[in-house]
C-alpha positions as protocol buffer text, in pm:
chain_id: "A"
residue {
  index: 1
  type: UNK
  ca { x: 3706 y: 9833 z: 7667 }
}
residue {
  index: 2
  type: UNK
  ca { x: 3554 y: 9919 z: 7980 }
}
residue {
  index: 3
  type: UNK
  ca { x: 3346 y: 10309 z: 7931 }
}
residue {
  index: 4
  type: UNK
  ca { x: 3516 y: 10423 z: 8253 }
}
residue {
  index: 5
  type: UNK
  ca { x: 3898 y: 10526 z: 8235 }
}
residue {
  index: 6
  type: UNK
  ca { x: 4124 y: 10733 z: 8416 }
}
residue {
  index: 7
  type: UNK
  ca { x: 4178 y: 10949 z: 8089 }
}
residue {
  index: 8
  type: UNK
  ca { x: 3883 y: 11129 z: 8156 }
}
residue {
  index: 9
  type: UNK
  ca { x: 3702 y: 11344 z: 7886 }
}
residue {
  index: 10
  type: UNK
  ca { x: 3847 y: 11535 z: 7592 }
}
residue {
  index: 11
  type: UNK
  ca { x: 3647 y: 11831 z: 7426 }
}
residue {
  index: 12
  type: UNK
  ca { x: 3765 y: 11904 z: 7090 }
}
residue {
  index: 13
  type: UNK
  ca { x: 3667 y: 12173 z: 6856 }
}
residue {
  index: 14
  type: UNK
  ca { x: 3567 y: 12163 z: 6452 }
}
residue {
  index: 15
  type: UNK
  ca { x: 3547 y: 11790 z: 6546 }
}
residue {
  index: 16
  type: UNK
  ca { x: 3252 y: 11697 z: 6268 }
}
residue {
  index: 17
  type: UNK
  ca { x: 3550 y: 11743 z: 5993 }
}
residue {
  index: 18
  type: UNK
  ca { x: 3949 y: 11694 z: 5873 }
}
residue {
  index: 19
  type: UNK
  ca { x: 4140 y: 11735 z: 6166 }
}
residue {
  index: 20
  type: UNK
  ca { x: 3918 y: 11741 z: 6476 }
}
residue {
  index: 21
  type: UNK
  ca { x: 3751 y: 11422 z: 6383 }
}
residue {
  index: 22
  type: UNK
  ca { x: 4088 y: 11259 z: 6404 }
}
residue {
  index: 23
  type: UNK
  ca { x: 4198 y: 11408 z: 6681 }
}
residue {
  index: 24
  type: UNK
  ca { x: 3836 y: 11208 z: 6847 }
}
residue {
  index: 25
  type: UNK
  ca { x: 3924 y: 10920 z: 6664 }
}
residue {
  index: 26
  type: UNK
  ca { x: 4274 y: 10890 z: 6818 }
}
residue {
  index: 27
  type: UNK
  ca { x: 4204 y: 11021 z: 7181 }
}
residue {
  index: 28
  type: UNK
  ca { x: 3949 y: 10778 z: 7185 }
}
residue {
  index: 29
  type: UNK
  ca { x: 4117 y: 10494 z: 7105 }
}
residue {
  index: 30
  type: UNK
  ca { x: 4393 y: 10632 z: 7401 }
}
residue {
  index: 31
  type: UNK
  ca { x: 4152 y: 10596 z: 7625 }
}
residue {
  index: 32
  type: UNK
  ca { x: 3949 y: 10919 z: 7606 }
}
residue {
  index: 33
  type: UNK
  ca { x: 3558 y: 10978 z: 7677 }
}
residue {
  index: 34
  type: UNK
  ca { x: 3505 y: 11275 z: 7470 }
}
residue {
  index: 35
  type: UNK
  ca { x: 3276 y: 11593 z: 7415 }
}
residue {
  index: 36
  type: UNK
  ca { x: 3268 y: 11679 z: 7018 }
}
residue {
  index: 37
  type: UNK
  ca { x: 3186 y: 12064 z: 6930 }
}
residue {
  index: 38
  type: UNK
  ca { x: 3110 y: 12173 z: 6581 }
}
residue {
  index: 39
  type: UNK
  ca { x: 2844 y: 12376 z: 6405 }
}
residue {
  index: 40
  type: UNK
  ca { x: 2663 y: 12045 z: 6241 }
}
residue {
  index: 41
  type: UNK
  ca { x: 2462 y: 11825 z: 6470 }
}
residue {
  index: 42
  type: UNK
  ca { x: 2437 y: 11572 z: 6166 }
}
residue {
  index: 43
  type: UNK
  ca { x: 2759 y: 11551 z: 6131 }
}
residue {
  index: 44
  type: UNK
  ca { x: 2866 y: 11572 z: 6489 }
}
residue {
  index: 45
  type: UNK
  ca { x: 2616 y: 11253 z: 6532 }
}
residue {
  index: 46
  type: UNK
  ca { x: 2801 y: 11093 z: 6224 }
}
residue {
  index: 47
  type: UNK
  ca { x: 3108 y: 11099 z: 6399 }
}
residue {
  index: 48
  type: UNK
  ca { x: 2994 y: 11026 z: 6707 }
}
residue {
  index: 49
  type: UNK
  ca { x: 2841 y: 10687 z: 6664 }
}
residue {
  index: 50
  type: UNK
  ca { x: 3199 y: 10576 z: 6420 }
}
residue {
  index: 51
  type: UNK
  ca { x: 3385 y: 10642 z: 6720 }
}
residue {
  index: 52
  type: UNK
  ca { x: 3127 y: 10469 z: 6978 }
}
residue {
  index: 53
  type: UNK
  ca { x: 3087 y: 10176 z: 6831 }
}
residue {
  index: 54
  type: UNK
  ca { x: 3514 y: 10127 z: 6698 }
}
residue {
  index: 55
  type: UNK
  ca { x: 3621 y: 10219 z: 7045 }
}
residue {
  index: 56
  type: UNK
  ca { x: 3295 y: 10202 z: 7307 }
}
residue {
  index: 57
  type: UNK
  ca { x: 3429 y: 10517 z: 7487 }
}
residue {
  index: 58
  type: UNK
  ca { x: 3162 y: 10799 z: 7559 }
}
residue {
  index: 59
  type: UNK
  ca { x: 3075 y: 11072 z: 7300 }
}
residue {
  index: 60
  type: UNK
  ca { x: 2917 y: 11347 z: 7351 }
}
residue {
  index: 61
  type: UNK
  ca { x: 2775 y: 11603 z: 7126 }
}
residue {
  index: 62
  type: UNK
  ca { x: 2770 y: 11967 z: 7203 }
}
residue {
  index: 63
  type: UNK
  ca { x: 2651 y: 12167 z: 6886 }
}
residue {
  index: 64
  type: UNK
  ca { x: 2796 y: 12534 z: 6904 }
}
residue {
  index: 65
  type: UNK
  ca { x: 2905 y: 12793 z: 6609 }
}
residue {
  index: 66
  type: UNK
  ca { x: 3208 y: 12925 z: 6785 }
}
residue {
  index: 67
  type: UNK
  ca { x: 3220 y: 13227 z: 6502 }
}
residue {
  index: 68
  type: UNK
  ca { x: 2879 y: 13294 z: 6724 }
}
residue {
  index: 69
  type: UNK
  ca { x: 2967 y: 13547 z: 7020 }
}
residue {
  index: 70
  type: UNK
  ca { x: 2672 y: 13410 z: 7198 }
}
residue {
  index: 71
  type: UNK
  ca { x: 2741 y: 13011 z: 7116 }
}
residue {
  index: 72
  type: UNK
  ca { x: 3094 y: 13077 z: 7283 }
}
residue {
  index: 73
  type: UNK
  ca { x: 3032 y: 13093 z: 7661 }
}
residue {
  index: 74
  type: UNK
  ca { x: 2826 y: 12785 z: 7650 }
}
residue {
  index: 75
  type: UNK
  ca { x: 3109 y: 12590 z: 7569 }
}
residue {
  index: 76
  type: UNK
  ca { x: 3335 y: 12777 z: 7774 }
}
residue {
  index: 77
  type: UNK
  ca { x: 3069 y: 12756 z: 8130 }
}
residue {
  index: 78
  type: UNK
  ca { x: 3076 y: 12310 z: 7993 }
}
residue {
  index: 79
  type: UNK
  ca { x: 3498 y: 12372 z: 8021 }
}
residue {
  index: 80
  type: UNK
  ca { x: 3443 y: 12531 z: 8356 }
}
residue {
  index: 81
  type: UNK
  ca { x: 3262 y: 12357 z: 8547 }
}
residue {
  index: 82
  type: UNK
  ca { x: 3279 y: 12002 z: 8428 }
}
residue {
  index: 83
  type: UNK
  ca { x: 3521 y: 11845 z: 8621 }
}
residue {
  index: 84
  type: UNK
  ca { x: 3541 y: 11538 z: 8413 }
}
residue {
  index: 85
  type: UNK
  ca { x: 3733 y: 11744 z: 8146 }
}
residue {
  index: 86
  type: UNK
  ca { x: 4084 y: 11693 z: 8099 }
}
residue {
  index: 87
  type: UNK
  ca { x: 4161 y: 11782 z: 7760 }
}
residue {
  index: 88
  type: UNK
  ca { x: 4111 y: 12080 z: 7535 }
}
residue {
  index: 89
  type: UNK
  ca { x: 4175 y: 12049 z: 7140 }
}
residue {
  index: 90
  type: UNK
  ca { x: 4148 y: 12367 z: 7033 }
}
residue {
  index: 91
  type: UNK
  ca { x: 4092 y: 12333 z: 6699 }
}
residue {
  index: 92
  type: UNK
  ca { x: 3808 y: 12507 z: 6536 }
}
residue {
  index: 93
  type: UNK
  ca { x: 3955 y: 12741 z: 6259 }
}
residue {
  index: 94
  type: UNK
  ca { x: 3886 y: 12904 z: 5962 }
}
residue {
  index: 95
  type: UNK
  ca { x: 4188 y: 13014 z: 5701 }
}
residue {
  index: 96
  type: UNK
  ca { x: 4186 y: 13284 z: 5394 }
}
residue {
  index: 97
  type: UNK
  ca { x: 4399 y: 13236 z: 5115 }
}
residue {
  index: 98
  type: UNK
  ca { x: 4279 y: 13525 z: 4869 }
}
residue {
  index: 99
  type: UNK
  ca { x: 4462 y: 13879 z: 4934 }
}
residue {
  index: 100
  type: UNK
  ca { x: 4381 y: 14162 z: 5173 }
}
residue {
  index: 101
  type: UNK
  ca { x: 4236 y: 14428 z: 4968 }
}
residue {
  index: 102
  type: UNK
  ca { x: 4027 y: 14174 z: 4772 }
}
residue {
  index: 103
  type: UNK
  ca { x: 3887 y: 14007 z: 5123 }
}
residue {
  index: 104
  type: UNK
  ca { x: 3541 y: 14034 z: 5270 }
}
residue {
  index: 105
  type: UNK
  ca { x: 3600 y: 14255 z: 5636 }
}
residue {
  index: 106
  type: UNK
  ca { x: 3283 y: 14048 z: 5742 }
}
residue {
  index: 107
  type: UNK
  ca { x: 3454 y: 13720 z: 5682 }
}
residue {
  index: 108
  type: UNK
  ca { x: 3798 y: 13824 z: 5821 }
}
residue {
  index: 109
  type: UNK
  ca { x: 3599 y: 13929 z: 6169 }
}
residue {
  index: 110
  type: UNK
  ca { x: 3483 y: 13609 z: 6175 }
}
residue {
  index: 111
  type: UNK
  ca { x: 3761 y: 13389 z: 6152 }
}
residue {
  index: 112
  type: UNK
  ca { x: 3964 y: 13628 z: 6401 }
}
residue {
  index: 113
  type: UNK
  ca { x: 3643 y: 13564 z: 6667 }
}
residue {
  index: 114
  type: UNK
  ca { x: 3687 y: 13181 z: 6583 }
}
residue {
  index: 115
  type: UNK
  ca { x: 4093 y: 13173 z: 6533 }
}
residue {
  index: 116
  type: UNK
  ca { x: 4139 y: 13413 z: 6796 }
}
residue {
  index: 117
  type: UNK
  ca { x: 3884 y: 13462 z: 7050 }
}
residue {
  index: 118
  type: UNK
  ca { x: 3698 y: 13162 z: 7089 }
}
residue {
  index: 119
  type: UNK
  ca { x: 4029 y: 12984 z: 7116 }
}
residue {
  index: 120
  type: UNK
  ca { x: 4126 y: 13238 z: 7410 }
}
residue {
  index: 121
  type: UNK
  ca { x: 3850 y: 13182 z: 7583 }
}
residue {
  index: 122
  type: UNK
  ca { x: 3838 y: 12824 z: 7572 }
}
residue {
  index: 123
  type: UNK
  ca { x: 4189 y: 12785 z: 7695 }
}
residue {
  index: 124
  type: UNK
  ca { x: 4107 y: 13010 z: 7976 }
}
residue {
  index: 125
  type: UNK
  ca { x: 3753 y: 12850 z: 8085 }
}
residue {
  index: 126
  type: UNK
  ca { x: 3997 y: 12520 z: 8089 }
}
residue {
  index: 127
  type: UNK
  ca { x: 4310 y: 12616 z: 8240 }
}
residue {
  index: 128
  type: UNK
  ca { x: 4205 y: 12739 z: 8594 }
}
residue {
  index: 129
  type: UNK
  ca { x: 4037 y: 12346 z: 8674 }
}
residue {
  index: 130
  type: UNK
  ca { x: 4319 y: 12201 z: 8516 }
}
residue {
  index: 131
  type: UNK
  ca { x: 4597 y: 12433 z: 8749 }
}
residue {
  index: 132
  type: UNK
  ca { x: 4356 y: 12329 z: 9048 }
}
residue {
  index: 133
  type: UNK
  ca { x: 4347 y: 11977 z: 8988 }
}
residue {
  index: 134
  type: UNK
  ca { x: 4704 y: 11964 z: 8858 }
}
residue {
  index: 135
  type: UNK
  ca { x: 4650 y: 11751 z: 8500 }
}
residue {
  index: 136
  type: UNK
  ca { x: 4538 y: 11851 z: 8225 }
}
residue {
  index: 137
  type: UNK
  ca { x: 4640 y: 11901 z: 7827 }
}
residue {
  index: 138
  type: UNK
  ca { x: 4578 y: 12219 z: 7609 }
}
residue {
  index: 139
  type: UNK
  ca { x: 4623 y: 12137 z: 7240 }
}
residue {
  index: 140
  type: UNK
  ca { x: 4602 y: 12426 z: 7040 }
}
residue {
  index: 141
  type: UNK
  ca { x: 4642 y: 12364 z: 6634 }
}
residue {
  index: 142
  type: UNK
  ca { x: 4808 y: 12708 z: 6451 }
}
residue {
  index: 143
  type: UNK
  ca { x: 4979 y: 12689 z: 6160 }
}
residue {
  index: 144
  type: UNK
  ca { x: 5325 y: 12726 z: 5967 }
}
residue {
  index: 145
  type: UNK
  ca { x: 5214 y: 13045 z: 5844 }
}
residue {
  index: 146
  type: UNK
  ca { x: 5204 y: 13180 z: 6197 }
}
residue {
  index: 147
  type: UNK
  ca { x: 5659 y: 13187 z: 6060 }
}
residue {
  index: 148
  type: UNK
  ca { x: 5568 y: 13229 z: 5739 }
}
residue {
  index: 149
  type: UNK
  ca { x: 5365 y: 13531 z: 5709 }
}
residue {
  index: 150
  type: UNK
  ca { x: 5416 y: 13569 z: 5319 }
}
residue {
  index: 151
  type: UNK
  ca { x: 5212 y: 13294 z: 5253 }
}
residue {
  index: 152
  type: UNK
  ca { x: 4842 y: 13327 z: 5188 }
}
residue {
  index: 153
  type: UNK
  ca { x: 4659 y: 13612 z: 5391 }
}
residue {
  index: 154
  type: UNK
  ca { x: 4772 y: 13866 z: 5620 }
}
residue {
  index: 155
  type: UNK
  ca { x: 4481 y: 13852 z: 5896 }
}
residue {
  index: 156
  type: UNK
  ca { x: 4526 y: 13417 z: 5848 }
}
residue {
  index: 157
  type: UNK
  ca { x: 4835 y: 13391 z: 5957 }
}
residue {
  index: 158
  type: UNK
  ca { x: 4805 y: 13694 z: 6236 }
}
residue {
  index: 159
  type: UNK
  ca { x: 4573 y: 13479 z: 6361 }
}
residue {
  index: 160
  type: UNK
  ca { x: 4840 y: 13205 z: 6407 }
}
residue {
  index: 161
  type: UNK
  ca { x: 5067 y: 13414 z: 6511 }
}
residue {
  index: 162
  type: UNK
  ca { x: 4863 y: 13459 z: 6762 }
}
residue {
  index: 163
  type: UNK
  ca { x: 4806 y: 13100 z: 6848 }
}
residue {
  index: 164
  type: UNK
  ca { x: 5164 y: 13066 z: 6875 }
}
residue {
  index: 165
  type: UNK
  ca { x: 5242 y: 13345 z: 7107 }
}
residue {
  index: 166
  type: UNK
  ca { x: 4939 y: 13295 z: 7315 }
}
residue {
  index: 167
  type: UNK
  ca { x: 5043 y: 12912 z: 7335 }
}
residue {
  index: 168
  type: UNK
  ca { x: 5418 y: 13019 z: 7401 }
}
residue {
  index: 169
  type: UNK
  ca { x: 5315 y: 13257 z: 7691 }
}
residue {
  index: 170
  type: UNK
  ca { x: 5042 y: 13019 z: 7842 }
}
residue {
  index: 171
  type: UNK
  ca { x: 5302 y: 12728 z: 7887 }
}
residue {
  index: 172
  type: UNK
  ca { x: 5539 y: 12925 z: 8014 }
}
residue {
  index: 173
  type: UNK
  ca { x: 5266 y: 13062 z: 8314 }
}
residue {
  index: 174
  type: UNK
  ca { x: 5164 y: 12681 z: 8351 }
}
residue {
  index: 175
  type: UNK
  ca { x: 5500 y: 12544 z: 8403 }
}
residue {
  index: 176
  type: UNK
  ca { x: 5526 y: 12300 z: 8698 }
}
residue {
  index: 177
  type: UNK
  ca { x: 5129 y: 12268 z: 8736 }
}
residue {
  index: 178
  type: UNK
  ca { x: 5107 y: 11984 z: 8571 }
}
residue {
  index: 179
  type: UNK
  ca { x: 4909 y: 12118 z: 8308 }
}
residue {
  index: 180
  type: UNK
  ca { x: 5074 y: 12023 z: 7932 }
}
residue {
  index: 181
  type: UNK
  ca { x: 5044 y: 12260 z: 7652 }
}
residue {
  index: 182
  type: UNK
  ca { x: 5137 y: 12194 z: 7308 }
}
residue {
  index: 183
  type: UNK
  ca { x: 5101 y: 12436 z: 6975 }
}
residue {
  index: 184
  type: UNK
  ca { x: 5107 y: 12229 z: 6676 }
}
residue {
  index: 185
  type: UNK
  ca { x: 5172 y: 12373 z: 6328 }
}
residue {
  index: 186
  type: UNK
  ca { x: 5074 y: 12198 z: 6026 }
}
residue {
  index: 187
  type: UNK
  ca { x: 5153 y: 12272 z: 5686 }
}
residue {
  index: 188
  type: UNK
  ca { x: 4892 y: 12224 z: 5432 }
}
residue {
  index: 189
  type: UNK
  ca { x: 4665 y: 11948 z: 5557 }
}
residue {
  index: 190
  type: UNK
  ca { x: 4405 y: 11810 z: 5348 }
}
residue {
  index: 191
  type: UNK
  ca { x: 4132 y: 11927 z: 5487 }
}
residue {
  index: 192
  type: UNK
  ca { x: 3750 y: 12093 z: 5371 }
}
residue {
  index: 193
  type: UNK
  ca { x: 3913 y: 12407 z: 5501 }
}
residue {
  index: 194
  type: UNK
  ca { x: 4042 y: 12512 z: 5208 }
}
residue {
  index: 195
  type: UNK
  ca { x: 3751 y: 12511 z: 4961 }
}
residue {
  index: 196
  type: UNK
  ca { x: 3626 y: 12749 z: 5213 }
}
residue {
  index: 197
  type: UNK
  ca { x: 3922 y: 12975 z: 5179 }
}
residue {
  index: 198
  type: UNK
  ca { x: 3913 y: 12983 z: 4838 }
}
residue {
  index: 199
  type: UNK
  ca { x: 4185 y: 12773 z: 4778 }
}
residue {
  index: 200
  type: UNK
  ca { x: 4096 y: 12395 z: 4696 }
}
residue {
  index: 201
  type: UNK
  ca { x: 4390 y: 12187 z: 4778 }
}
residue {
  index: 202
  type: UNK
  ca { x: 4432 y: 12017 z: 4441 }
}
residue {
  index: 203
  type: UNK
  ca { x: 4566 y: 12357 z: 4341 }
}
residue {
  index: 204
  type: UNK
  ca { x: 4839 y: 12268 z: 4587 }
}
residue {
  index: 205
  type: UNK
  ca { x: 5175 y: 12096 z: 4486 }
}
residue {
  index: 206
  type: UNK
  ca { x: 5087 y: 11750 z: 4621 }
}
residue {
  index: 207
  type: UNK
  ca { x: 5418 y: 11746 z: 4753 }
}
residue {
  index: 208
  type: UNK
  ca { x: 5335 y: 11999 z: 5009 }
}
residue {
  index: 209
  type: UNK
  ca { x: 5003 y: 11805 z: 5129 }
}
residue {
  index: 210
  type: UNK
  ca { x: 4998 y: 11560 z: 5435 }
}
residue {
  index: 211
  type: UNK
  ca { x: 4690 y: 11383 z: 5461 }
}
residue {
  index: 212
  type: UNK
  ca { x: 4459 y: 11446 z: 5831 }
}
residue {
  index: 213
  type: UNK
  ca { x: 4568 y: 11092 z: 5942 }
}
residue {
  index: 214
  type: UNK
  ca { x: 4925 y: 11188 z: 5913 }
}
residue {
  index: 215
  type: UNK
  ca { x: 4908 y: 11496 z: 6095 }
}
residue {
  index: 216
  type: UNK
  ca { x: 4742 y: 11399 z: 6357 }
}
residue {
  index: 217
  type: UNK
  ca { x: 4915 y: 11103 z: 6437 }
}
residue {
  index: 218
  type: UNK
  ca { x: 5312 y: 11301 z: 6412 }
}
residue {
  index: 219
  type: UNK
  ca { x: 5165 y: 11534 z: 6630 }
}
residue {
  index: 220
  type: UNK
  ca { x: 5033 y: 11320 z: 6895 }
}
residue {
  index: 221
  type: UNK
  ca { x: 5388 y: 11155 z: 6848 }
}
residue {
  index: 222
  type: UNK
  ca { x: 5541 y: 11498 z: 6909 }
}
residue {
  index: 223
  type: UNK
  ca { x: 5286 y: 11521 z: 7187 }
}
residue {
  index: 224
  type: UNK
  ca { x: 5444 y: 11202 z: 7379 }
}
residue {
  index: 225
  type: UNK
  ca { x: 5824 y: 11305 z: 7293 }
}
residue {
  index: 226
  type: UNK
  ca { x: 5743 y: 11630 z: 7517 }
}
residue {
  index: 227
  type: UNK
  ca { x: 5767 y: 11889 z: 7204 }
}
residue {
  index: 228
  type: UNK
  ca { x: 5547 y: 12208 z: 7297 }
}
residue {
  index: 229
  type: UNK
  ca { x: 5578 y: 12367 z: 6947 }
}
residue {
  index: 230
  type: UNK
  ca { x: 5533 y: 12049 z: 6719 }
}
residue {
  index: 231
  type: UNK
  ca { x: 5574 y: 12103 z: 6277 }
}
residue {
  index: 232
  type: UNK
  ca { x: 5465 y: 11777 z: 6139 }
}
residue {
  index: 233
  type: UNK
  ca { x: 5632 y: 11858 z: 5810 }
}
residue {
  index: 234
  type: UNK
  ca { x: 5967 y: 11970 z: 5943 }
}
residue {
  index: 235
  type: UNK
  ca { x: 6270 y: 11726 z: 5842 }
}
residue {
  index: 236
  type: UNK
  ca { x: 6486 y: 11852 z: 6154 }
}
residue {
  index: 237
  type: UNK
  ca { x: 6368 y: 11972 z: 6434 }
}
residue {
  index: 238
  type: UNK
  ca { x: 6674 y: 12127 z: 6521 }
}
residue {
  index: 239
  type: UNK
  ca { x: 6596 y: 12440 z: 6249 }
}
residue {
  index: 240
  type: UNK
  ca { x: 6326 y: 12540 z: 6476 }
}
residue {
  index: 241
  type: UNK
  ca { x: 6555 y: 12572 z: 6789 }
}
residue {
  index: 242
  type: UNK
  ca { x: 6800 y: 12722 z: 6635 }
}
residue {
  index: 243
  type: UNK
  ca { x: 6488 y: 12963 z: 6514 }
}
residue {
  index: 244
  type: UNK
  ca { x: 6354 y: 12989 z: 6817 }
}
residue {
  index: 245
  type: UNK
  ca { x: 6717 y: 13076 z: 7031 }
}
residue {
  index: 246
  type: UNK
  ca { x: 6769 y: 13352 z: 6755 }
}
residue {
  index: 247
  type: UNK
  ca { x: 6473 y: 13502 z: 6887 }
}
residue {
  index: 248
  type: UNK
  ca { x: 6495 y: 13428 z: 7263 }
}
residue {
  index: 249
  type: UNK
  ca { x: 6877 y: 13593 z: 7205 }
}
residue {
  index: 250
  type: UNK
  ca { x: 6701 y: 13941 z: 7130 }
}
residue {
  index: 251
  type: UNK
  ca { x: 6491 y: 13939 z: 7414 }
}
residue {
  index: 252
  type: UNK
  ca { x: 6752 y: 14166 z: 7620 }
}
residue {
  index: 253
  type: UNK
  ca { x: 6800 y: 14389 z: 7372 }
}
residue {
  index: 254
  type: UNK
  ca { x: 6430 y: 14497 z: 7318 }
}
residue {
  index: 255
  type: UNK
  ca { x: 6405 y: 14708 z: 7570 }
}
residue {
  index: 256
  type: UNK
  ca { x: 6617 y: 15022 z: 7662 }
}
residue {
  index: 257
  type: UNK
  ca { x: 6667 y: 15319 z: 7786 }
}
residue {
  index: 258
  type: UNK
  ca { x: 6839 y: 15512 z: 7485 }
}
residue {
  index: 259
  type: UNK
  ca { x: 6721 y: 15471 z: 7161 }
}
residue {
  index: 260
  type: UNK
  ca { x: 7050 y: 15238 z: 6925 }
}
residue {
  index: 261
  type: UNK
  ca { x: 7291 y: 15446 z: 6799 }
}
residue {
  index: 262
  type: UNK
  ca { x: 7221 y: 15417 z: 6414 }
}
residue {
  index: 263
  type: UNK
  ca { x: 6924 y: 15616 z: 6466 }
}
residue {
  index: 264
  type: UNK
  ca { x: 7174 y: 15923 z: 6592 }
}
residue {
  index: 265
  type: UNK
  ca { x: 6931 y: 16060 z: 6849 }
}
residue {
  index: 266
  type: UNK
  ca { x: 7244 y: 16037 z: 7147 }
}
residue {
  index: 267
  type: UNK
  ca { x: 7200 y: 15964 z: 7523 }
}
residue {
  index: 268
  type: UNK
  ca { x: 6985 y: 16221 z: 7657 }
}
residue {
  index: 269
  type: UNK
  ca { x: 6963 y: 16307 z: 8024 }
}
C-alpha cells in the first residue's frame, strides 16, 4: 500500500482504547493516514505501530488529556491549521453509571469538559477547513442514552443529548458543503469505559453487549448507506424516523404568541 492516498489524515480521539482504536484500525485500512489522541503515550505508541505495520499508512501520535482545559487547544490549533486533515472522530468520552446525589461534582465537571466541550471545540477547529476546502467527515460517537435518559446518570446522558443536538444542528448548517456529519449511538459497547463508571460490563445482560469490532464496523456501514444518526443495535431503522418526525411535527407548535388553552390564561391584548 503506497503511504500517500487521497484519503488524507484522520484524527481520532480516546484512540489508545475500545472504540477509538478501532475506529484507527478501520480508517486505516480505508485508506486513512491518521493522527491518534489519547492521554497514554504508551499506549498511543502500542497502537500505533499494530496499525503501521498491518496497514503501512502513517500514524501519528499526539498525547493530550482532553478533560485538561489547557491540553484542548493544542489539539484544536493541529485541527486548524493542518490542512492534511480530513476526518474528525470525536470520540473521547467518559460515562457515569452511579446516581446523582451519590456522584462526585469533580468527576461530573470533568466528563462534561471531555463529553461536551472538548468535543465542541474540536468540531469547530475542524469544520471551518473542511467548509473551505469542501470535504471533510465529522464523526461524533453519543450514545442511546442521549433517548433514553432513565438509564444510568442524569449529567451522562445530558451529555449525549448534547452530542446529538449539537450533531443534529451542525449537519443541518453544513448541508451542501460537502462536509459529512454523522452521530452514532451505541448501546452498551464493551469497552474499559465502564469499569471507570462504576459499572463493569459483566454486570450487564450479555444480551445487551456488542463487542468494539461490531460497533464500529455497523457504523461505518451506516456511515456509507448515508445515515447521519446511526444505532448499531436498532432492529429497524424505521422506529427512529418515525421518532424523529414525531418530534420534527412539534416544531411549529413550540413557539407562540398566547400561552395553550389548558393553562386558562386567555388571549391577552
Amino acid at each position: 500500500m503506497s503511504s500517500h492516498s487521497s484519503k488524507g489524515t484522520a484524527l481520532i480521539t480516546g484512540a489508545s482504547t475500545g472504540i477509538g482504536a478501532v475506529y484507527a484500525d478501520r480508517l486505516a485500512k480505508r485508506g486513512y493516514d491518521l493522527i491518534l489522541v489519547a492521554r497514554s503515550q504508551e499506549k498511543l505508541s502500542e497502537v500505533a505501530k499494530q496499525i503501521q505495520s498491518a496497514t503501512g499508512r502513517k500514524v501519528e501520535t499526539l498525547p493530550a488529556d482532553l478533560t485538561v482545559p489547557t491540553d484542548v487547544p493544542r489539539v484544536a490549533d493541529r485541527l486548524a491549521s493542518d490542512s492534511s486533515i480530513t476526518a474528525l472522530v470525536n470520540n473521547a468520552g467518559t460515562a457515569a453509571a452511579n446516581k446523582l446525589l451519590e456522584s462526585d461534582p469533580n468527576y461530573l465537571d470533568q466528563m462534561i469538559q471531555l463529553n461536551v466541550t472538548a468535543l465542541t471545540r474540536l468540531a469547530l477547529a475542524a469544520a471551518p477547513r473542511f467548509v473551505a476546502r469542501a470535504n471533510g467527515l465529522i464523526i461524533n460517537i453519543g450514545s442511546i442514552v442521549a433517548l433514553a435518559p432513565e438509564l444510568l446518570n442524569g449529567t451522562y446522558s445530558g451529555t449525549k443529548a448534547y452530542v446529538q443536538n449539537f450533531s443534529t444542528s451542525l449537519k443541518n448548517e453544513l448541508a451542501g458543503k460537502g462536509v459529512t456529519v454523522q452521530v452514532v449511538l451505541p448501546g452498551a459497547t464493551a469497552t474499559p469505559m465502564w469499569d471507570k463508571a462504576g459499572l463493569p460490563i459483566h454486570n450487564l445482560p450479555t444480551e445487551w453487549v456488542m463487542t468494539t469490532e461490531d460497533m464500529v464496523d455497523a457504523s461505518l456501514a451506516g456511515l456509507d448507506q448515508g445515515e447521519f444518526a446511526t444505532i448499531p443495535a436498532l432492529p429497524n431503522a424505521a422506529d427512529f424516523e418515525a421518532y424523529e418526525k414525531a418530534r420534527i411535527a412539534l416544531a411549529p407548535n413550540l413557539s407562540r404568541k398566547n400561552p395553550a388553552d389548558r393553562y386558562g390564561i386567555g388571549a391577552r391584548q
